[in-house]
C-alpha positions in Angstrom: 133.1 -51.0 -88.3 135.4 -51.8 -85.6 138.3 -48.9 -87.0 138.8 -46.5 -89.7 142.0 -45.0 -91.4 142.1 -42.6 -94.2 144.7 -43.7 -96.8 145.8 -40.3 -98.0 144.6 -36.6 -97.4 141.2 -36.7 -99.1 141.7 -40.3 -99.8 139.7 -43.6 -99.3 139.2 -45.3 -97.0 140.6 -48.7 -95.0 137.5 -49.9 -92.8 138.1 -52.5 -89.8 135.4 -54.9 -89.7 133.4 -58.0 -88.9 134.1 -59.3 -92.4 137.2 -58.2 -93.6 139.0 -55.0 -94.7 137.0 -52.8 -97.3 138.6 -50.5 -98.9 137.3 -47.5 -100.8 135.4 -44.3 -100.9 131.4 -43.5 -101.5 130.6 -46.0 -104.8 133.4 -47.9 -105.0 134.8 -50.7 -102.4 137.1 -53.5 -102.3 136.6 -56.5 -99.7 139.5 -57.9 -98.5 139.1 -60.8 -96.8 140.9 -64.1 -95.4 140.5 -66.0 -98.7 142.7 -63.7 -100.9 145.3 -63.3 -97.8 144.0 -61.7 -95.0 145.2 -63.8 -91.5 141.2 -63.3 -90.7 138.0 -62.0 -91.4 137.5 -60.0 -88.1 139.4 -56.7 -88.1 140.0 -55.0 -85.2 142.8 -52.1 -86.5 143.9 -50.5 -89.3 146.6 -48.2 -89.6 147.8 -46.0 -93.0 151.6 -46.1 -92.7 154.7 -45.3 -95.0 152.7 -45.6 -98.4 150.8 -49.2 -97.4 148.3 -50.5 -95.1 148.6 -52.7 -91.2 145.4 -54.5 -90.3 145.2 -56.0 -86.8 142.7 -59.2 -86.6 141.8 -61.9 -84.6 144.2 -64.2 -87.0 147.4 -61.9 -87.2 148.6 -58.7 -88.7 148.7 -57.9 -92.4 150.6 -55.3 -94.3 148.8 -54.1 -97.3 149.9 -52.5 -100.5 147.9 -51.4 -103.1 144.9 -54.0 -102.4 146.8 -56.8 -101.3 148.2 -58.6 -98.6 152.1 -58.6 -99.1 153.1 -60.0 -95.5 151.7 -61.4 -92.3 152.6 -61.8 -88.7 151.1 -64.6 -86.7 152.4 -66.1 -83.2 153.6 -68.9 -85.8 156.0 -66.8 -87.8 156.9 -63.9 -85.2 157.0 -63.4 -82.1 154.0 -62.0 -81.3 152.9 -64.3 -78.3 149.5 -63.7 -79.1 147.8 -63.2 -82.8 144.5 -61.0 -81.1 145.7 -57.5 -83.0 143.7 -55.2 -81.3 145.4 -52.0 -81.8 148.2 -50.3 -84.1 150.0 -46.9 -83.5 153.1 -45.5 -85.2 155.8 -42.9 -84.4 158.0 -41.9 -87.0 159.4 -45.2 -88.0 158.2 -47.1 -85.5 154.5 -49.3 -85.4 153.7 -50.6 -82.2 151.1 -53.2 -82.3 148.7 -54.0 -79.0 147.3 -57.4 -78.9 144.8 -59.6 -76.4 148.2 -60.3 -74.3 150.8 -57.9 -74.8 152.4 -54.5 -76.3 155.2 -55.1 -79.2 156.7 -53.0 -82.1 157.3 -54.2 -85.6 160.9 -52.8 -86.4 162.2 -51.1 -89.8 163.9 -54.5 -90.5 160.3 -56.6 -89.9 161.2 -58.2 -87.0 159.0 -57.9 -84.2 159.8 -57.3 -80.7 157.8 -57.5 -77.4 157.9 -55.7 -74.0 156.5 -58.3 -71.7 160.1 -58.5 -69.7 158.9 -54.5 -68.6 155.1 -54.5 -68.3 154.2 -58.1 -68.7 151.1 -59.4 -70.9 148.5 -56.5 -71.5 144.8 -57.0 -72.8 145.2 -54.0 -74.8 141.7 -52.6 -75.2 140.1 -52.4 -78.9 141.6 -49.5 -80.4 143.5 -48.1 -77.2 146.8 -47.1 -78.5 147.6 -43.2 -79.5 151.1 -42.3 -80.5 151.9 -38.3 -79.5 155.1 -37.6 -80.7 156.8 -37.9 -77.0 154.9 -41.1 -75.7 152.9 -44.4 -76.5 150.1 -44.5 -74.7 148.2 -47.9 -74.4 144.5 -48.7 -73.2 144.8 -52.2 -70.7 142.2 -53.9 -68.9 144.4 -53.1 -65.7 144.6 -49.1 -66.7 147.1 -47.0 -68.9 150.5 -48.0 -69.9 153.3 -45.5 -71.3 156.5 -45.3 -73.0 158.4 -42.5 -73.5 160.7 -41.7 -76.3 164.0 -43.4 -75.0 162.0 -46.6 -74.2 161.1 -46.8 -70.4 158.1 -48.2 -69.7 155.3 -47.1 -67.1 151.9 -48.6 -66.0 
């Protein structure tokens, strides 16, 4: 289990892993896995946001709702330059997504936008990405990245 996310307060829960998403609570799991939708069977992130479900995998990003995979993102139909989801954050309406070569946010509208022009191409680090309410914090191979609130970017 690479990540875990609790759906709802005292909910089940989304599990990042090896093979797939699996989704659940004690007895009772669902796999989710590349063949029904998933861009690929190693999850690195999940994140519970706005009623449905982001996993990050080596193959993309998903957004799930209610078991299945509604939409993906891939380097082929976005513009994430890179489909290595390693980590997922979100502040108030905003997800920010950390891949194996850069920091981008998936907007209200679903388009999604990168911040290599200010920072450059990131390895975010599995799972390194924490939202506090002021700042995005993201875990590099070169050290720590922010963002504040208005959008300026610091390493």
């Amino acid at each position: 289990v690479a990540h875990v996310a609790l759906l709802e307060p005292a909910g089940p829960l989304a599990l990042a892993t090896s093979r797939g998403l699996s989704l659940g609570r004690a007895d009772r799991w669902q796999a989710l896995t590349s063949a029904p939708g998933l861009p690929g069977n190693s999850a690195y992130a999940v994140l519970a946001h706005k009623g449905g479900l982001y996993v990050g995998t080596l193959d993309g990003l998903a957004w799930v709702e209610g078991g299945r995979v509604v939409r993906v993102f891939k380097d082929s139909n976005s513009r994430l330059s890179q489909n290595w989801v390693t980590g997922l954050c979100a502040q108030g309406d905003r997800v920010f997504i950390g891949a194996y070569g850069g920091v981008f946010e998936l907007t209200p509208s679903g388009d999604v936008v990168g911040f290599a022009s200010q920072i450059g191409k990131p390895i975010v680090n599995p799972n390194a990405m924490r939202c506090d309410g002021e700042r995005l914090l993201v875990g590099t191979l070169d050290g720590v990245w922010t963002m504040d609130q208005i959008g300026r970017a610091h390493v």
